[in-house]
C-alpha positions, 0 to 999 in steps of 0.5 A, spaced: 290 306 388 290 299 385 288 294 390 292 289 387 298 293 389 296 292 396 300 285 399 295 280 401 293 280 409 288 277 413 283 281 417 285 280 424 291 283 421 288 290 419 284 291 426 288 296 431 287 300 436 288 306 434 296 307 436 298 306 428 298 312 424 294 313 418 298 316 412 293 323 409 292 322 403 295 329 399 293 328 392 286 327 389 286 319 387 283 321 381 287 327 377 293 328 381 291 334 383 292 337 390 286 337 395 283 343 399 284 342 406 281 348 409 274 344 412 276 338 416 268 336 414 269 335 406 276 334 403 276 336 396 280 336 390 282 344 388 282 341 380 275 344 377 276 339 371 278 334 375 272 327 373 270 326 380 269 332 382 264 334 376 260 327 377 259 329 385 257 337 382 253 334 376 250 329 382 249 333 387 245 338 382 240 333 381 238 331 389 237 338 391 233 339 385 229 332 387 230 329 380 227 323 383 230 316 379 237 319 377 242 315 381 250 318 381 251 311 378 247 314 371 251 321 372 258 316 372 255 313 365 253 318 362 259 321 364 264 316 361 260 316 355 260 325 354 252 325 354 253 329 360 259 333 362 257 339 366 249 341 368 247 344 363 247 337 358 242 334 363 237 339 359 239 337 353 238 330 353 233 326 349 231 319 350 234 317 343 241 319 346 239 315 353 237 309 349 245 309 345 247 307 353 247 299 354 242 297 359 237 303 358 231 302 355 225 307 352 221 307 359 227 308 363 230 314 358 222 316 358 222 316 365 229 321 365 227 325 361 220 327 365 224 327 372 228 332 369 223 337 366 219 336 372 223 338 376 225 344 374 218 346 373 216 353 378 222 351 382 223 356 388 229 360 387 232 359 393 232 351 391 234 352 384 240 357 387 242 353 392 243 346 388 248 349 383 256 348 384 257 355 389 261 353 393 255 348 396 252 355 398 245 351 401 238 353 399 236 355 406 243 360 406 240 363 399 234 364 401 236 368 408 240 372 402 233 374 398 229 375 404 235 380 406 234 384 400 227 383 398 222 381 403 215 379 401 216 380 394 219 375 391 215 376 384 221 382 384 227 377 386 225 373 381 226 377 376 232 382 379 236 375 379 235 372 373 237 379 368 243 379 374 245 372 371 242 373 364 246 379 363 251 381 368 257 379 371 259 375 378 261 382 381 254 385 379 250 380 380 253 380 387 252 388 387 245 387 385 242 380 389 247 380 395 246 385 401 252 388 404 249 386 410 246 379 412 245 376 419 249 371 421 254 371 415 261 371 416 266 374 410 267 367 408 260 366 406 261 372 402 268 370 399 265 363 398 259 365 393 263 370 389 268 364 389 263 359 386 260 364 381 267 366 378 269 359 377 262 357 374 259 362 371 258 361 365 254 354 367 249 358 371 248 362 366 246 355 361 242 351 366 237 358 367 234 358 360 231 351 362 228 354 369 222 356 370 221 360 377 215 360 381 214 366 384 207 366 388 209 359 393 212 361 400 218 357 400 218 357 408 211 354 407 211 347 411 208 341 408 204 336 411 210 331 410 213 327 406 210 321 402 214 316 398 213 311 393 216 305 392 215 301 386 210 305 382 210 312 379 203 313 379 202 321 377 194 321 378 197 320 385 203 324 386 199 330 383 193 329 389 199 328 394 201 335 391 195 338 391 194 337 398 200 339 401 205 334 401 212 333 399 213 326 395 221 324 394 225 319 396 225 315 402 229 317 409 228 319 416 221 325 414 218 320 410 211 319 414 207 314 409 209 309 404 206 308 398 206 301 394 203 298 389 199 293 391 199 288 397 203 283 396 209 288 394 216 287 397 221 291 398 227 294 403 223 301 404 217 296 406 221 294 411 224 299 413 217 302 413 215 296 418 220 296 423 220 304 423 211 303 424 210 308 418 203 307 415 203 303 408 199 304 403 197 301 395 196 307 391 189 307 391 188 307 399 193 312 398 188 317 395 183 316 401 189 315 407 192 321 406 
């Protein structure tokens, strides 16, 4: 809602002890359209073409596949401005049409462009699965289905799921990939997936021309942790950090190291990593360090 419409208070007035009634919203304040209800923990608007809803679908994609450097407030540009409409036109951006963009320069479109690549490069199938709009099926429950279905073989899985997806239908891809049986899962799950896959098939079968799978990492592998970098993107690093088995992506509570790009450099993730007594680094103690 407009917040002009909303008379003028001051803020002792808006503090309450609970006893006042706070009307539930019915409508999404986008669209219109009615909200979903049935999870106490997400309320969602039932509208698939509805603005907020693709934004938050297309923005989501882009965490779970670590696309590191592409904000929601990117996604909600390139949005309002038709570059990216759905998760398929993420791939078909070009650092031209990124420039067209007011505030986005050569470095910043170049540096989009190779995020996106990247990270869609031997990607686990699992992870690629379970970042696409199926009814927020999680990468770990995509990947007790495939363990399910084709344990220790996952060069096999790979290749039954990607001509299921190339080939079929929602209905064959769940007859083909989905085992009748998967402890833990209830019939919701299943009615989720199927859900998922009618409402946005034809977008799974875009976004997997410009996936390429890995087939020989054990995704339950562990790694040695997580390793940000704040205020540099030094790729000779990141390729050591990888080699040698950790994970480098965003700041957050798994981060065990910080990597800046010089001593003098300042930042909040500088000083969350203070308080927090996590060890930071420049880029070149880094390759010693860890």
């Amino acid at each position: 809602r407009d917040l002009h419409s909303f008379p003028t208070r001051r803020s002792s007035d808006l503090l309450v002890d609970g006893s006042v009634p706070i009307p539930i919203p019915q409508k999404c304040p986008i669209c219109g359209a009615k909200l979903n209800f049935k999870t106490l923990k997400t309320v969602r608007c039932t509208n698939p073409q509805c603005s907020g809803l693709k934004i938050g679908m297309i923005h989501r994609y882009c965490e779970k596949m670590k696309m590191m450097g592409i904000a929601k407030n990117t996604i909600t540009k390139f949005f309002e401005e038709g570059l990216v409409t759905c998760i398929g036109d993420l791939y078909r951006l070009t650092p031209a049409s990124i420039m067209t963009i007011d505030g986005f320069k050569e470095k910043s479109a170049d540096n989009i462009i190779k995020s996106i690549r990247e990270s869609s490069e031997n990607v686990d199938l699992a992870k690629w699965l379970g970042a696409l709009p199926i009814k927020d099926i999680s990468a770990k429950t995509w990947q007790l289905v495939i363990n399910a279905k084709f344990p220790s073989d996952n060069m096999t899985a790979v290749n039954v799921y990607m001509n299921a997806i190339k080939n079929g239908t929602p209905d064959s891809f769940m007859m083909e990939c989905v085992p009748n049986y998967v402890y833990g899962f209830s019939t919701n799950t299943y009615s989720a997936m199927r859900e998922g896959l009618v409402l946005y098939w034809e977008e799974i079968q875009d976004v997997l021309q410009y996936i390429s799978f890995n087939v020989l990492t054990d995704v339950n592998k562990p790694t040695r942790g997580r390793v940000t970098l704040t205020g540099t993107r030094d790729e000779k690093l990141i390729s050591y950090l990888k080699e040698k088995g950790y994970e480098v992506d965003d700041y957050s509570s798994k981060t065990i190291a910080l990597v800046i790009p010089n001593k003098g450099y300042v930042s909040s993730k500088v000083v969350k990593a203070n308080k927090q007594h996590i060890p930071i680094y420049t880029v070149e103690e880094a390759f010693g360090a860890l």
